[in-house]
GUTI-577941 format. One line per 10 residues: number of its first residue (from 1); their letters; for each residue x, y, z of C-alpha. Coordinates in steps of 0.1 Angstrom, whole numbers, plus 2048, in hexadecimal, padded with zeros to 3 digits. Example, Ala and Ser with C-alpha at 12.3 -4.5 7.8 and 13.67 -1.06 7.14 Angstrom:
REM GUTI-577941
1	as	87B,7D3,84E  889,7F5,847
//
This chain:
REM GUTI-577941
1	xxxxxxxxxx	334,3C7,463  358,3BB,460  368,39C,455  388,387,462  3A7,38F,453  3B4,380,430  3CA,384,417  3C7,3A2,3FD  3B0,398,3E3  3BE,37E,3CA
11	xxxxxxxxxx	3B3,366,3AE  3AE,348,3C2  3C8,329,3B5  3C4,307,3C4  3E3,2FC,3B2  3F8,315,3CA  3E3,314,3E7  3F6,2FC,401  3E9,2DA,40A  3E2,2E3,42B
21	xxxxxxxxxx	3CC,302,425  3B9,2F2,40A  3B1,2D0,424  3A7,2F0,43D  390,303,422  37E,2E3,41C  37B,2DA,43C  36A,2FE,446  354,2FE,42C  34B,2DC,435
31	xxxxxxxxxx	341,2E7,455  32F,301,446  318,2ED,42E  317,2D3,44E  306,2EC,466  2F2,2FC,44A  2E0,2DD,441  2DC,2D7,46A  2CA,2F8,46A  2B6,2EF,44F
41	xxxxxxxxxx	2AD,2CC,453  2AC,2C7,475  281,2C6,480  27D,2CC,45C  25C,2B5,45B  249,2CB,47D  242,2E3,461  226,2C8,450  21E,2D1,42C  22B,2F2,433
51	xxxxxxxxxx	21A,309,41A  1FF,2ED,40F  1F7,2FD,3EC  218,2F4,3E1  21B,2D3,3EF  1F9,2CB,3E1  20A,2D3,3BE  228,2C0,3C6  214,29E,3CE  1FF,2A3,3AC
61	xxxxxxxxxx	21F,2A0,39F  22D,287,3AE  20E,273,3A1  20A,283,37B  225,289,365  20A,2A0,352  201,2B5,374  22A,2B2,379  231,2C9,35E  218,2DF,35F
71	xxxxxxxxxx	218,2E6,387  1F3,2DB,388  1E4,2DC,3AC  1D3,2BC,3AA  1DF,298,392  1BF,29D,380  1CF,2C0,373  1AF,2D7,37A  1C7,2F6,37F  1E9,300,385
81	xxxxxxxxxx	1FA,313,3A1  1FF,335,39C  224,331,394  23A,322,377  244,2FF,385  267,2F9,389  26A,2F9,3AF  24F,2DD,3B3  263,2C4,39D  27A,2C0,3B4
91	xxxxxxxxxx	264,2B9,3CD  250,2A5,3B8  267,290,3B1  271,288,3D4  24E,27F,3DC  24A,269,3C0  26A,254,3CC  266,259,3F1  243,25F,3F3  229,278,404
101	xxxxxxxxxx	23F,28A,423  245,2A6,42F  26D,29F,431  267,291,40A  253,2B2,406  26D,2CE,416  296,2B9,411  298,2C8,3F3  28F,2EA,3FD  2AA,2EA,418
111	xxxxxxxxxx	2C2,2D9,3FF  2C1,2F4,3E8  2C5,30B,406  2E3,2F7,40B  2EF,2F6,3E8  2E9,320,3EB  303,323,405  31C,30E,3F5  31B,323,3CF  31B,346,3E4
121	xxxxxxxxxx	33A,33E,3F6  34A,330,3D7  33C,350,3C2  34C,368,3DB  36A,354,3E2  373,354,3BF  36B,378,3BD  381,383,3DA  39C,368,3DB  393,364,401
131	xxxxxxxxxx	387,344,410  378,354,430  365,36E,41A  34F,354,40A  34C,340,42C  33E,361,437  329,365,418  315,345,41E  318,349,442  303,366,443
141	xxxxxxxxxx	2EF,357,425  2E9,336,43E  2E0,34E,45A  2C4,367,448  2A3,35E,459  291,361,43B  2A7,344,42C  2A4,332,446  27D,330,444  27A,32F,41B
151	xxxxxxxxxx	295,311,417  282,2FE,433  264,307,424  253,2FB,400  24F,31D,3EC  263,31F,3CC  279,33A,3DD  293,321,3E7  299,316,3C5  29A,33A,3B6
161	xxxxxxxxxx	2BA,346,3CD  2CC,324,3C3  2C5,32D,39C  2CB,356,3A3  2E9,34C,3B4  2F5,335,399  2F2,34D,37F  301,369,397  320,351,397  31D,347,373
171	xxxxxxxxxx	31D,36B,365  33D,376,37A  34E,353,36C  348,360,347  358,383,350  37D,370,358  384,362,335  37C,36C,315  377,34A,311  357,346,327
181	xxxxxxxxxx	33B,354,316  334,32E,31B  32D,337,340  319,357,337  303,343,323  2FB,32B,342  2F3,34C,355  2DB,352,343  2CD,331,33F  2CC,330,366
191	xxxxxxxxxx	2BA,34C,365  2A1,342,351  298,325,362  295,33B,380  278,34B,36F  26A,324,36C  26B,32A,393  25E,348,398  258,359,379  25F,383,373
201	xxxxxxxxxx	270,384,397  28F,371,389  294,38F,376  29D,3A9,38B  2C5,39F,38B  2C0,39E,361  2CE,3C6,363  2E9,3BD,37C  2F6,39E,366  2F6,3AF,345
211	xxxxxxxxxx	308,3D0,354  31F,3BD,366  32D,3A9,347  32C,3C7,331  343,3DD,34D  35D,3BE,354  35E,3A3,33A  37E,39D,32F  396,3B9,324  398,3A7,2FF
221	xxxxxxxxxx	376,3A7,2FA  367,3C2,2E5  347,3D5,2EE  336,3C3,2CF  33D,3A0,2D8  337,3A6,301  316,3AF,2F2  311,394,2DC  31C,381,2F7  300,38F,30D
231	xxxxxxxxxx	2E5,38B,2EF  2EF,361,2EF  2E8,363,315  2C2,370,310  2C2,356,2FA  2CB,33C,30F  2B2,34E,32B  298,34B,310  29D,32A,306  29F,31F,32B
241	xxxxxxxxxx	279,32F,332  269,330,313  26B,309,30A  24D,304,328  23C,325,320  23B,31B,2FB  22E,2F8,300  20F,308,31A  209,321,2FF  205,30A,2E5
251	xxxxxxxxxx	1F7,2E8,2F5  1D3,2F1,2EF  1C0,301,30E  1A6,2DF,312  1C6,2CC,312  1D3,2D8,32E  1CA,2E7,353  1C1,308,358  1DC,324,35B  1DD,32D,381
261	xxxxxxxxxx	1D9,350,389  1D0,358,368  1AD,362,35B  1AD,359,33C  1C1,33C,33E  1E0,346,330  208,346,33D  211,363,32F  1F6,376,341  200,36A,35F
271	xxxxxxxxxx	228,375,358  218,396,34F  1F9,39B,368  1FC,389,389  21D,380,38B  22C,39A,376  227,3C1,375  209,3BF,38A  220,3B5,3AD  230,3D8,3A0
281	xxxxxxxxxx	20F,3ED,399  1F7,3DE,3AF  1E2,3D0,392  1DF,3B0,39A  1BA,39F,389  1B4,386,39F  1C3,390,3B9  1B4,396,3E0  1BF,3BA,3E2  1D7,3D2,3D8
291	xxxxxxxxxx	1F9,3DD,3E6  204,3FD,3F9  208,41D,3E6  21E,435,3F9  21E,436,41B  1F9,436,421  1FE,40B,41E  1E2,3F1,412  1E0,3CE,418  202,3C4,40F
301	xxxxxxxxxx	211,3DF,429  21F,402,420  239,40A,3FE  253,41B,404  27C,41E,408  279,411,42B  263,3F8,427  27A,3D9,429  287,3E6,44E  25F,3E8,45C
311	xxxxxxxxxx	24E,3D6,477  23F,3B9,460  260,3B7,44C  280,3C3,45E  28D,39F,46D  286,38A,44F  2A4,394,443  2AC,3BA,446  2C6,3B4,464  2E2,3BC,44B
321	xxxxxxxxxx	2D2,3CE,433  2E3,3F5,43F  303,3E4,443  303,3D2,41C  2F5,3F4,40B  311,404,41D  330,3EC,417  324,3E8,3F5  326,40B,3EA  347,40E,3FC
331	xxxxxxxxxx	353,3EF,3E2  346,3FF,3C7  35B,41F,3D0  37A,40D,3D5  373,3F9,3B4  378,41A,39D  39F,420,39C  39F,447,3A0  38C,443,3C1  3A1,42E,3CF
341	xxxxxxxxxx	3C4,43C,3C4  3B2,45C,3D2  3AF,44D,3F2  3D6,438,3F1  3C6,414,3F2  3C9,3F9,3DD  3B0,3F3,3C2  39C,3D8,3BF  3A2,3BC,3A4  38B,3BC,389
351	xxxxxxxxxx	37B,39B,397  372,3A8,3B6  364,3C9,3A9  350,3B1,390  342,39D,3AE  33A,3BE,3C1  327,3CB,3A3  310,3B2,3A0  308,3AD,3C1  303,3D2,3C5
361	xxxxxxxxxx	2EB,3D2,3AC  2DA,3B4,3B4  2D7,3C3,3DD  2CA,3E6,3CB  2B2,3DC,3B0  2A1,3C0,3C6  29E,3D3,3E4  28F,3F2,3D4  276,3DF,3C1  268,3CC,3DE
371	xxxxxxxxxx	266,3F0,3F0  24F,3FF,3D9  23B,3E3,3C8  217,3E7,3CE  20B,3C6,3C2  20A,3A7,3DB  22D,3A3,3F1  234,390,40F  24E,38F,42C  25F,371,41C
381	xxxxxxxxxx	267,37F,3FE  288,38F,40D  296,36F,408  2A1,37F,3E7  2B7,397,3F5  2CA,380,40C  2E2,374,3F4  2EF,398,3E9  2F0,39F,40B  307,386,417
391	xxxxxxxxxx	31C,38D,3FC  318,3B1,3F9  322,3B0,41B  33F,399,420  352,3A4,3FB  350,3CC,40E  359,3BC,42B  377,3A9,41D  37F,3C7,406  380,3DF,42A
401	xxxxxxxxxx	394,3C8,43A  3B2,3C0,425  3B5,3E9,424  3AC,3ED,44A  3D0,403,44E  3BF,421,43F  3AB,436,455  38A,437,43D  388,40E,437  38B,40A,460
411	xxxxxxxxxx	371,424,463  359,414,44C  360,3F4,45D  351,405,47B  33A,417,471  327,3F6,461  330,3E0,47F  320,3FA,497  303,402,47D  2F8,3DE,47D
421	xxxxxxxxxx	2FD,3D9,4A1  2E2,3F5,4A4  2CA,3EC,48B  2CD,3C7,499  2C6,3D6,4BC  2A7,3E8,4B0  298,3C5,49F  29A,3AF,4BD  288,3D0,4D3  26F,3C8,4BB
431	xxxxxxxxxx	263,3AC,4CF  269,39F,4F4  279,37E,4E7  29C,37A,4F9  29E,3A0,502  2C2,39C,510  2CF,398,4EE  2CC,3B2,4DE  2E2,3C4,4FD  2FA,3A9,4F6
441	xxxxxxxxxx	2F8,3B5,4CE  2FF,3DB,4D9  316,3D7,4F0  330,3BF,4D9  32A,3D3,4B9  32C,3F5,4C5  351,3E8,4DC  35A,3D5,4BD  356,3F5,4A7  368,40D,4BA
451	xxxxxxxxxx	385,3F1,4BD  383,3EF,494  385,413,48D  3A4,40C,49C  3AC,3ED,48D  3CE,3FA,479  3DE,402,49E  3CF,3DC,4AE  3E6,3CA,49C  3E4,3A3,4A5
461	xxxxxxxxxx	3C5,3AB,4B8  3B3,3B7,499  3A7,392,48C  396,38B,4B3  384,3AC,4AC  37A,3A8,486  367,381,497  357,394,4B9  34D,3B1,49D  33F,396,487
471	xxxxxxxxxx	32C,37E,4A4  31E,39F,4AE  30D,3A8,490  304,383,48C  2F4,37D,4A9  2D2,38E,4A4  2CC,376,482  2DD,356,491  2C4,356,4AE  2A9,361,497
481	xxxxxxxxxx	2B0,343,47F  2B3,32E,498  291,337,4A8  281,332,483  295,30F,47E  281,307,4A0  25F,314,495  24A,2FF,482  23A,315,461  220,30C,450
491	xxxxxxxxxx	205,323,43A  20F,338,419  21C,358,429  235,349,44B  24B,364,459  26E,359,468  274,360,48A  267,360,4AE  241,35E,4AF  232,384,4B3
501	xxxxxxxxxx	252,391,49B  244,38A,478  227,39A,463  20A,38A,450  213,35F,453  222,34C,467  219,32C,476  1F8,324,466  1F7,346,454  1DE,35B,44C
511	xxxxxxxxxx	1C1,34C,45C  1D2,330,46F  1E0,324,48E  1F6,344,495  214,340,4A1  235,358,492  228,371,47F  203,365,480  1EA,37E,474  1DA,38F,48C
521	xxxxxxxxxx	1BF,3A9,499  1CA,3CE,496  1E9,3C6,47E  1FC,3E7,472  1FD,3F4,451  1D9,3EC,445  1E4,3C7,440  1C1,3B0,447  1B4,39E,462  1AB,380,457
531	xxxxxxxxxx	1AF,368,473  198,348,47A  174,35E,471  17F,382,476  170,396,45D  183,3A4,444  191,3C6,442  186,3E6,42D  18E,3D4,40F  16D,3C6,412
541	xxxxxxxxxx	17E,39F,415  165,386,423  167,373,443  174,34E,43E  162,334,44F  175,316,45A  196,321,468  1B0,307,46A  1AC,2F0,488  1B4,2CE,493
551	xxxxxxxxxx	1D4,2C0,486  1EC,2CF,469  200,2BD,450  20C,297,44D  212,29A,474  1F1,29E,480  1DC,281,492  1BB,289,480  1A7,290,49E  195,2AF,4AB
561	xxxxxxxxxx	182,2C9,48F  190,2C2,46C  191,2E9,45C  187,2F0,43D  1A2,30A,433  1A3,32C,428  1B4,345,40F  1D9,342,41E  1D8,320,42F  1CF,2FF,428
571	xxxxxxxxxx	1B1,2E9,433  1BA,2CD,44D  1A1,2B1,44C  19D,298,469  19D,26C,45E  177,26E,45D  178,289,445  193,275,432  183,255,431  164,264,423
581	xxxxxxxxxx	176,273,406  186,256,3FB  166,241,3FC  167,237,3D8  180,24C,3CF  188,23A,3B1  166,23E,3A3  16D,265,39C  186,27B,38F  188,296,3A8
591	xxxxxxxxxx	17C,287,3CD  177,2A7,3D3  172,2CF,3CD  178,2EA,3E4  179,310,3DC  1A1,31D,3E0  1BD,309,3DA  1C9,30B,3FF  1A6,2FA,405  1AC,2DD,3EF
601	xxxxxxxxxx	1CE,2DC,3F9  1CB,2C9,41B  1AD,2B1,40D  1C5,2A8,3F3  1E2,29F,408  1CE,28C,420  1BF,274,403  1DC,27A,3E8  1BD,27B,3CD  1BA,293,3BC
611	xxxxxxxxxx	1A1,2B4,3C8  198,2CF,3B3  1A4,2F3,3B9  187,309,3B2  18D,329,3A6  1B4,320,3AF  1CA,32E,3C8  1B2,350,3CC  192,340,3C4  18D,35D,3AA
621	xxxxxxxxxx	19A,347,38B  17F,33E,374  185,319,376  16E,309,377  150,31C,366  131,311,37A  125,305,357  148,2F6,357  13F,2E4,379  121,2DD,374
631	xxxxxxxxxx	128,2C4,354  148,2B2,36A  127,2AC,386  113,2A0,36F  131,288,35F  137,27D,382  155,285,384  157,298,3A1  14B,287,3C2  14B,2A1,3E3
641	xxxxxxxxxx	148,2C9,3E5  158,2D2,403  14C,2F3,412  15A,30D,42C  180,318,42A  17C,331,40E  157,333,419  139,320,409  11D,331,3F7  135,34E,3EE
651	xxxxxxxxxx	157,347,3E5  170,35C,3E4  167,37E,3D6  17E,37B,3B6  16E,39C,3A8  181,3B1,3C1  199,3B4,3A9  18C,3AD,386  18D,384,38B  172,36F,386
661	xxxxxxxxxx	154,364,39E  14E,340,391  159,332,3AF  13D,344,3C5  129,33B,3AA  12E,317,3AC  12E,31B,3D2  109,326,3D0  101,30D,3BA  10E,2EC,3CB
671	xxxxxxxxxx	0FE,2FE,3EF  0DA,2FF,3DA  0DB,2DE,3C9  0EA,2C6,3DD  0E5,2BC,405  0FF,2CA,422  10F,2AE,435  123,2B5,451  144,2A4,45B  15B,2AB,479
681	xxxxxxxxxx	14E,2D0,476  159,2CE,44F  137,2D5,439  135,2BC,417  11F,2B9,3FE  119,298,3E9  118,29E,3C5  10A,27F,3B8  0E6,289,3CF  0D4,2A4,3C8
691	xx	0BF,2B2,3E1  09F,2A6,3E0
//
């Protein structure tokens, strides 16, 4: 990994920068942002409702300000998603001016993918006083499959890299001045509303932040007031999070919808529990399995050091990985003063050893964690690690450059540019998709590194070999984003990349139509097979009736099967199904219940009334209690029971890990009580006639 030749690092000062290379600078980045939002809009409605649970969540609130601020799954505000809400307001909001679309639906993913790009190349500009460095940055950011496929997707991943980003930038702006604590106080703010986006995983970079202020704030601030300074940050974070998590806490539990993921209705347990330490230990009540523990795997795939560079995760976003852990550590080295006065190279300004800090420790702490959690983790969560990576990468690869004379720095520059060239020609042999390019990869980064461990003798030829150097180790990702830009993805776990190249997801996900990454039969490291009706694995996970058929999202034509759904994607009901629904809709409260919010999801979205979630997301929360149920029945306020996706007369087996079986309770219930009617291969039951 190498970059093209600029200046030695310098403050960057518009006010001396000629008129001509600032018209040029814009320009570039122009194109940048131009291209990026190409990638990233272009086909952008194929994809449907993409992962439906959230875009069921996103139209409730686009219809109830109340079901808006709590991320409620349906407008009548039955339950919540399983996630603090901040990513579906933005969607929201576009539906409720644009209305119901898939473009309405995903734009603002992609522009806050967009928006991503922008602040990293402005965070490592700043940081290393080069222009091309942060075109690099968000370059590679752009060009990370796994970005790709979450900011063209509607999980709140995309808006937790713009905030993490944010407060990256934020943080290194308050270490300049003595002056701008102001801008450490907005980090943290930043960061606290990431947690409104994804809650405890906005926290990893919290060590980072804090040790990067403390090690370069400015020379005239004491130790006290840096940590002073730090303490009105948390409290900025804390103000930023805890406003909504105050106002859930305290709004009386009948006033409100029930608490997602949680089993006893309550946020905090879901910060803690679900979403919180048990991703870490594997404890996850509610959940439909637990994670690997050492190599030996479970259903989320094997733990371990490696485990971001396996089959099911390597091209999501590893393709730079080696080359980032590697260029960062040699930044940190040059950043301590004895080291490189030991070595005769110039040291690196505080800023830029600031900016390499933090990203180090952002690149470090994230990608250990998600190598040894046990809990529930997916392919796209790599998405994560791509903005430390880019920068990581292009700040080492600046740093390298601008000392290139000296025999180690050109060595380095090799050594990465031929180690990525390798590791990219290992993940496209990972599948037969284009098999010429990875020759092509080889080839150009192994010539291009010998040429740059040479690079002090190739004088004027060095800046053509620092761009074949850098389209070589680009290539693998470009065409790999490319392919995902092309693929439509719909489901709640999608892979990026070829079809055949992910893990568990993909087109349809679990369950679904297939397509990249779709799960399949004899899938490595202990993860399920859960496809259409294949039985579950030794977890003891029941078949799910009703695999996904017929048409998917806002694009489909309403004919063939309509399928009922399952645990990992949604239902897709046909017109007649539809129509049948909303026969008297506004009679009733919910039009409908289903088991699983990826059940209800696709009902929902088809009629845009509201259908209830049973047992939420999992089908093991213990909303409603068949008692519960049994009284909204009897109020009429619930019209149709919609069986098979999650599986009728059994639910989903929320005991598996300590969650509750109303839901299979309720299942039975409706199955002995009221009549089956079948619809388009979709089984309903009336609930205002009783079986005779």
């Amino acid at each position: 990994m190498t970059a093209v030749a600029s200046a030695p690092p310098t403050a960057p000062t518009d006010s001396t920068t000629p008129a001509r290379r600032r018209t040029t600078e814009r320009a570039t980045l122009a194109g940048l942002l131009l291209a990026t939002a190409v990638l990233y809009l272009w086909g952008l409605g194929a994809s449907g409702w993409a992962n439906s649970f959230y875009a069921a969540a996103a139209q409730a609130g686009s219809e109830s300000w109340k079901a808006f601020f709590y991320g409620s799954s349906d407008a009548a505000n039955s339950i919540t998603v399983d996630k603090t809400p901040l990513s579906l307001w933005p969607m929201a909001l576009s539906i409720r001016f644009f209305g119901l679309s898939s473009w309405s639906l995903l734009v603002p993913q992609a522009l806050e993918g967009v928006a991503a790009v922008a602040l990293l190349h402005t965070t490592v500009k700043r940081a290393t006083g080069s222009h091309l460095t942060g075109l690099l940055a968000g370059a590679v950011l752009a060009l990370t499959p796994v970005a790709v496929l979450m900011f063209r997707f509607d999980n709140p991943d995309a808006l937790l890299v713009l905030l993490l980003v944010g407060a990256v930038h934020a943080t290194l702006r308050a270490t300049e001045s003595p002056r701008a604590v102001r801008w450490l106080v907005l980090g943290g703010g930043l960061v606290g509303l990431a947690y409104l986006t994804k809650m405890l995983q906005a926290f990893l970079v919290l060590p980072t932040l804090a040790l990067t202020y403390l090690l370069f704030a400015s020379a005239t601030v004491t130790l006290g007031k840096r940590i002073l300074h730090l303490l009105a940050a948390f409290a900025a974070l804390i103000a930023a999070a805890g406003w909504w998590i105050a106002i859930v806490e305290l709004v009386p539990a009948g006033m409100r919808p029930w608490i997602g993921g949680s089993q006893h209705n309550s946020i905090l347990e879901l910060t803690l529990g679900y979403n919180g330490l048990g991703r870490l230990s594997g404890n996850e009540t509610g959940s439909v399995g637990g994670g690997g523990r050492g190599a030996g795997g479970g259903m989320w795939g094997s733990t371990g050091l490696f485990r971001l560079f396996d089959s099911e995760n390597g091209a999501q976003g590893s393709w730079l990985l080696p080359a980032a852990l590697l260029l960062a550590a040699a930044t940190l080295a040059l950043a301590v003063p004895a080291v490189a006065r030991r070595l005769r190279v110039t040291p690196l300004p505080r800023r830029t050893s600031a900016a390499a800090t933090v990203w180090a420790g952002w690149l470090v702490v994230t990608w250990l964690t998600f190598s040894f959690m046990a809990g529930i983790f997916h392919a796209y969560y790599a998405v994560a690690l791509a903005p430390a990576i880019a920068a990581s990468s292009a700040i080492g690869a600046h740093v390298l450059w601008t000392r290139r004379d000296h025999l180690v720095a050109s060595a380095l520059l090799a050594a990465t540019t031929s180690l990525s060239a390798v590791w990219a020609f290992e993940l496209l042999g990972r599948t037969d998709w284009q098999p010429w390019l990875r020759w092509v990869v080889l080839v150009g980064g192994i010539g291009a590194a010998l040429a740059l461990g040479a690079a002090r003798l190739a004088g004027r030829w060095a800046p053509a070999i620092a761009v074949v150097a850098l389209a070589a180790v680009l290539a693998g990702p470009t065409a790999y984003s490319l392919s995902t830009a092309a693929t439509p993805h719909t489901g709640s776990i999608p892979t990026a990349g070829p079809a055949g190249t992910g893990g568990m997801g993909g087109m349809g996900g679990m369950g679904g139509m297939g397509g990249p990454g779709a799960m399949r039969p004899g899938m490595p490291n202990g993860a399920p097979n859960l496809q259409g009706n294949q039985q579950g694995n030794q977890q003891g996970m029941p078949a799910f009736p009703g695999g996904t058929t017929g048409a998917t999202g806002p694009t489909g034509d309403g004919r063939g099967t309509g399928g009922g759904g399952g645990l990992l994607n949604g239902s897709t009901p046909t017109t007649a199904v539809t129509n049948l629904l909303l026969q008297d809709a506004d009679s009733y409260t919910w039009v409908a219940a289903a088991v699983g919010s990826n059940s209800a999801s696709g009902y929902q979205l088809a009629t845009e009334r509201p259908v209830m979630a049973i047992g939420g997301f999992n089908g093991s929360d213990p909303s409603p209690t068949l008692a519960a149920f049994k009284q909204l029945v009897a109020d009429g306020k619930v019209h149709w029971f919609i069986g098979g996706g999650m599986g009728m007369g059994g639910g989903m087996p929320g005991n598996q890990q300590g969650g509750s079986d109303a839901s299979s309770q309720i299942a039975t219930w409706v199955s002995s009580t009221f009549t089956a009617r079948t619809v388009d291969g979709v089984t309903l039951y009336d609930l205002t006639q009783a079986s005779s």
